[in-house]
C-alpha positions in Angstrom: 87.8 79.5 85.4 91.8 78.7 85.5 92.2 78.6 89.2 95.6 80.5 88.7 93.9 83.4 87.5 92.4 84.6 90.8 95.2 85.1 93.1 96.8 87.0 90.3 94.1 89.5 90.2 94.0 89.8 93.8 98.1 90.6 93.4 97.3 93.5 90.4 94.5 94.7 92.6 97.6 95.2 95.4 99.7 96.7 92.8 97.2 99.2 91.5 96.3 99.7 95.7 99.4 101.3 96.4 99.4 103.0 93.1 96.4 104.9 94.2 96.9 105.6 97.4 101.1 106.6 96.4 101.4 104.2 99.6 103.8 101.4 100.4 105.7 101.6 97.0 108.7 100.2 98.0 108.3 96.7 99.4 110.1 93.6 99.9 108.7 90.2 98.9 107.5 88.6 102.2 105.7 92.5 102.8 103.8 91.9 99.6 103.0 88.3 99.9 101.7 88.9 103.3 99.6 91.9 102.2 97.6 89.4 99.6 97.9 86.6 101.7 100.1 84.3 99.5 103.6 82.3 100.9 106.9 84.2 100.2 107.6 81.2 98.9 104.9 80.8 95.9 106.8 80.8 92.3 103.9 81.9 90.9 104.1 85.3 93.0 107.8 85.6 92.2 107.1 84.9 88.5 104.0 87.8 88.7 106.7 90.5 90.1 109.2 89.1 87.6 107.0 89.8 84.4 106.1 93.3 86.6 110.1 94.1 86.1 110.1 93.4 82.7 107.4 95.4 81.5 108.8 98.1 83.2 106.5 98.9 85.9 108.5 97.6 88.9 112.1 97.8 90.0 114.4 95.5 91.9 116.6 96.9 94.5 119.5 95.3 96.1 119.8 97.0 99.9 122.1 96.3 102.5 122.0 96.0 106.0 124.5 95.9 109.5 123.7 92.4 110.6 124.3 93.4 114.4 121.4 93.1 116.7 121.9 97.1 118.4 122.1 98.0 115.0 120.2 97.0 111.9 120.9 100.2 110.0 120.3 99.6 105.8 123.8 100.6 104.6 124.2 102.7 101.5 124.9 100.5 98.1 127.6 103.0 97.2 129.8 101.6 100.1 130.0 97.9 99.2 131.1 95.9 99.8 131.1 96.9 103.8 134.0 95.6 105.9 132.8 97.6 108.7 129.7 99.5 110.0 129.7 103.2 109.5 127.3 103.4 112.0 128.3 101.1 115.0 131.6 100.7 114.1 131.9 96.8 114.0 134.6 95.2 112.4 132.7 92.7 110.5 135.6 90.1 110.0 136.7 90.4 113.6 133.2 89.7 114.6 133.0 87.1 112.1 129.7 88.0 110.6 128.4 89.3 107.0 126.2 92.6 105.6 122.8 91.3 105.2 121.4 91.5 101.8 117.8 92.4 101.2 115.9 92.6 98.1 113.2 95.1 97.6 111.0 95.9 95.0 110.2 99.4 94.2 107.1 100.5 92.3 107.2 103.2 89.6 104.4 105.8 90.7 104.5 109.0 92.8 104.3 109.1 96.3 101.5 110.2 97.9 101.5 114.1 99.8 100.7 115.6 102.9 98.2 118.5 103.0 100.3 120.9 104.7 97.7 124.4 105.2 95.3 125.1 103.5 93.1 128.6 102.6 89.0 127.9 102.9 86.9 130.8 101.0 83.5 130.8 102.2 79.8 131.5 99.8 78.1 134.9 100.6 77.1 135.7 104.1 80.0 134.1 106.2 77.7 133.5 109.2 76.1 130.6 107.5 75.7 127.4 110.3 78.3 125.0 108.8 81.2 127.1 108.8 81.7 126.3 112.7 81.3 122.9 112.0 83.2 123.0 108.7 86.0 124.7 110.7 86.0 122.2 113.4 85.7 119.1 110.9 88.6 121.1 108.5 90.8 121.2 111.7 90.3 117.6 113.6 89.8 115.1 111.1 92.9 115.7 108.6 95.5 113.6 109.9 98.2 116.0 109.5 99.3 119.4 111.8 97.8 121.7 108.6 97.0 125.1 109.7 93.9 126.3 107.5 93.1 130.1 107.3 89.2 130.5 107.0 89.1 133.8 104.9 85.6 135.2 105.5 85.1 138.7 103.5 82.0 139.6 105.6 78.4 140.1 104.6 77.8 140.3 100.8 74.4 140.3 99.5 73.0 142.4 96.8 76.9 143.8 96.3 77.2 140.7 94.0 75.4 142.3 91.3 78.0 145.3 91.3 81.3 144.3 89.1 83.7 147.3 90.6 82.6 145.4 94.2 83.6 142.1 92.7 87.2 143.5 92.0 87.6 145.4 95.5 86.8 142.0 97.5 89.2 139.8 94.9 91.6 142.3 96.0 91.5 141.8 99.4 91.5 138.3 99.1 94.5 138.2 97.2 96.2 141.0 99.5 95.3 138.5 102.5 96.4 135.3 100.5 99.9 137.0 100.0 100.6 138.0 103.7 99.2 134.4 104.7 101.8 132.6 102.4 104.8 134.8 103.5 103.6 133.5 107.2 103.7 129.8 105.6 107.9 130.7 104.4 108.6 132.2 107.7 107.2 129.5 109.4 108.9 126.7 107.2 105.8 125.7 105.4 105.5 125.4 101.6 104.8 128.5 99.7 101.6 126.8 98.1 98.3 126.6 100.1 95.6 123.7 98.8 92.5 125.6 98.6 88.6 125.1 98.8 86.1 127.3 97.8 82.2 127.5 97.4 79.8 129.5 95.9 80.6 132.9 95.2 84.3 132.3 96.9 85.0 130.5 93.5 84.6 133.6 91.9 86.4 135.9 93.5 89.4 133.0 93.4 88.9 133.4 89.7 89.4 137.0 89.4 92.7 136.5 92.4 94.2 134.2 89.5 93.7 136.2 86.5 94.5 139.5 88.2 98.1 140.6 87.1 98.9 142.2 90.2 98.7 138.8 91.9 100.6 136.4 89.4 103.7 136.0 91.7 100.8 133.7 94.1 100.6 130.0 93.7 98.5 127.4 94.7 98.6 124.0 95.4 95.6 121.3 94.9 92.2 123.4 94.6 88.5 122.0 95.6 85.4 124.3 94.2 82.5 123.3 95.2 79.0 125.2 94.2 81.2 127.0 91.8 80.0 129.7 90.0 83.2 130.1 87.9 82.2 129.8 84.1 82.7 126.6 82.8 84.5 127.8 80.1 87.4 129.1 82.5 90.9 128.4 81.2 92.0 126.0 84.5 94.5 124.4 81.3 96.6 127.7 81.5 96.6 127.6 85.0 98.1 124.6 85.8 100.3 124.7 83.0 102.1 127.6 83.6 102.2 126.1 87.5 100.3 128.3 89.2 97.7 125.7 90.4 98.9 122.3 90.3 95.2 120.6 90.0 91.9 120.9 90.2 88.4 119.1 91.7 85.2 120.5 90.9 82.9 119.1 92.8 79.3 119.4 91.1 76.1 119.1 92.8 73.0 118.0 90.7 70.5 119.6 92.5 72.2 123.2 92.9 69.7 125.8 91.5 71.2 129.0 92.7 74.3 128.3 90.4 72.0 127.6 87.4 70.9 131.2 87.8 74.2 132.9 88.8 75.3 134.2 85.6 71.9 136.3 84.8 72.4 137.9 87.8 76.4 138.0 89.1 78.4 139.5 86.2 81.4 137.5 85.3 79.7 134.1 86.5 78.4 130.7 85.3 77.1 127.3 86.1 80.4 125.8 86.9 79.0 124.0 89.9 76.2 122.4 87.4 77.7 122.4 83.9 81.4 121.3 85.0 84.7 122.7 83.7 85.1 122.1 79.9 89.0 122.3 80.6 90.8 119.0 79.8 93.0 118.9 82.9 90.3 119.2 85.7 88.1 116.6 87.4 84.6 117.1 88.0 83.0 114.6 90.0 79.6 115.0 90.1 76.7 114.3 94.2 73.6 113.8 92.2 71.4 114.5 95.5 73.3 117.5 96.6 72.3 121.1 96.7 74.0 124.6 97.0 75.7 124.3 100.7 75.1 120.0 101.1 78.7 119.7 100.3 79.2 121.3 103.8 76.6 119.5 106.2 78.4 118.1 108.5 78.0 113.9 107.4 78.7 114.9 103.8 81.9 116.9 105.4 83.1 114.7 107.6 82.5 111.6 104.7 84.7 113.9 102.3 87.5 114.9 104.6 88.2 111.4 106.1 90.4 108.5 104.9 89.0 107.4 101.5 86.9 110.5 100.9 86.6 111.9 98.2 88.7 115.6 99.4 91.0 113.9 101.2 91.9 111.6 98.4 92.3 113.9 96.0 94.4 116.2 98.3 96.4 113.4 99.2 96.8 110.5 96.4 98.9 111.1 93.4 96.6 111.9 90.6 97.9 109.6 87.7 95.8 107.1 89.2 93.1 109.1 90.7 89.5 107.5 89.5 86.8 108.6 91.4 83.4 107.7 91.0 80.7 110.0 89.6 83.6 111.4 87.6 81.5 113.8 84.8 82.7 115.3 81.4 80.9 118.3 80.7 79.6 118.6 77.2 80.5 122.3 75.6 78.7 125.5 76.8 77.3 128.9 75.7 76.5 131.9 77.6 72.7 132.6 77.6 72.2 134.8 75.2 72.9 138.6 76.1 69.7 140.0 75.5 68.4 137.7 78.6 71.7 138.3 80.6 71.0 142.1 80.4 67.6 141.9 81.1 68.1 140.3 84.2 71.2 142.5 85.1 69.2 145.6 84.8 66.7 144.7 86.8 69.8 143.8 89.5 70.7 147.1 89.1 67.6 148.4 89.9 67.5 146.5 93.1 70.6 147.4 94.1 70.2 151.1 93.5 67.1 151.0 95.9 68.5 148.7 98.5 72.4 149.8 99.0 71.6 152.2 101.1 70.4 149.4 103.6 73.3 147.1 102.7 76.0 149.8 103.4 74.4 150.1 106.9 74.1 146.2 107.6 77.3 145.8 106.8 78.4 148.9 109.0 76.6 147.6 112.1 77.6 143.9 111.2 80.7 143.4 109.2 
């Protein structure tokens, strides 16, 4: 091996670093030689961010700065050449002293973002364990001041095989979204929300964003998890026309109930199994994980923290977003309708006998 060739990867493994992470993209050259351990003074660093400028992928930027101890303050390159400081006020010649110059390099890549509040739509019965803990990790371990809105629609059990039910609790949801993203403008907040939803939350965010009545609503970055949204859904339309600006599904490969969702929950489909067959999604795939294991408390607090897999994708710019256990879905079909309305009658049949006792556990336990 040429022993010039291993320093070099170590400085493209830097580059592609803060490329990820939309971190530290403006830099000067003692900042970057000390981040890969290398002297400011190696030629064949210089001649590595050189080659970087021609190809494009890295910028060099003349700054100036007041070279007066109390001040230091990087001065504007539309103002030079600076006799004074238009900060201190120094008279540079008087004072006999000179603008600093400083060269920086500047990295061509997106910044990386800031979750700033969030909406969390829960599975069926919204007094499952986790969500205290889930609530609690949610709120503590995200570095930021993000106010997140858990939106629990109270106990739904056989109501799921019902569609007009469906409809009535996507309307709400969206009703409640609206009023919470007004509160976001008054407060200062961006009008977008990141969301994450699981289980049969995914679907009634499905029916919120193809419901006419609530197209003036947009969304920010979007985590499914234990979806039961078809995988067929058109996510491309979605984020092209800006109304969600990405989106993770994250699969699990041992999540049986969504297999099964769409012979009994009208409207649904293995999502949370299959993937999403739309191009502009990512679908990252726990092998080990079941229904709800995205939300026990080590696989939360793994996901949510520096380097995890939700917090990365909420906070690093996505051109360069590569997780592992990324999966593409192959194509899907529907199971064939003679099964589907098999299985839905015999729903109906359950729920005809039983809503009688799920109107009154609802009543005396909303």
């Amino acid at each position: 091996m040429n022993p010039p060739e291993a320093p070099e990867r170590g400085w493209k493994a830097e580059i592609a670093r803060r490329l990820e992470q939309g971190d530290g993209l403006e830099f000067t050259l003692a900042q970057f030689a000390q981040a890969v351990g290398t002297a400011a003074e190696d030629e064949a660093l210089r001649e590595f961010l050189d080659q970087a400028i021609e190809s494009g992928g890295l910028k060099k930027i003349e700054a100036f700065r007041c070279p007066m101890p109390e001040c230091k303050k990087v001065l504007s390159p539309a103002g030079a050449p600076y006799s004074a400081c238009p900060y201190c006020l120094t008279d540079y010649r008087e004072e006999g002293v000179e603008v600093i110059t400083e060269t920086f390099y500047q990295l061509a890549g997106e910044t990386s973002r800031d979750i700033r509040w969030m909406i969390v739509v829960h599975g069926m019965n919204s007094r499952a364990k986790w969500q205290e803990e889930f609530s609690w990790q949610i709120a503590n371990r995200l570095r930021y001041s993000a106010p997140v809105l858990i939106y629990k629609y109270g106990w739904v059990t056989i109501d799921v095989l019902v569609c007009w039910l469906h409809r009535k609790l996507a309307k709400r949801l969206g009703e409640r979204m609206r009023i919470a993203i007004a509160q976001a403008e008054a407060s200062q907040r961006p009008p977008r929300p990141d969301i994450i939803a699981h289980s049969f939350g995914t679907h009634l965010l499905s029916m919120v964003l193809t419901n006419p009545d609530f197209e003036d609503l947009k969304f920010g970055r979007v985590i499914t998890a234990g979806s039961v949204i078809r995988p067929d859904f058109d996510w491309d339309s979605l984020i092209e026309n800006g109304r969600v600006e990405a989106v993770l599904n994250h699969v699990g490969g041992k999540d049986k109930p969504v297999q099964v969702a769409q012979f009994a929950i009208p409207g649904t489909g293995p999502g949370g199994r299959v993937g999403y067959t739309a191009r502009t999604t990512i679908n990252v795939c726990a092998p080990t994980f079941k229904h709800s294991d995205f939300f026990l408390p080590e696989n939360l607090r793994a996901q949510i923290a520096d380097g995890g897999l939700w917090h990365n994708f909420l906070t690093h710019p996505l051109e360069h977003f590569t997780p592992e256990g990324r999966l593409v879905p192959v194509s899907w079909k529907r199971a064939p309708l003679v099964i589907r309305s098999a299985t839905r009658g015999l729903g109906y049949a359950v729920f005809a006998m039983f809503a009688p006792f799920s109107w009154l556990r609802r009543r005396l336990d909303p």
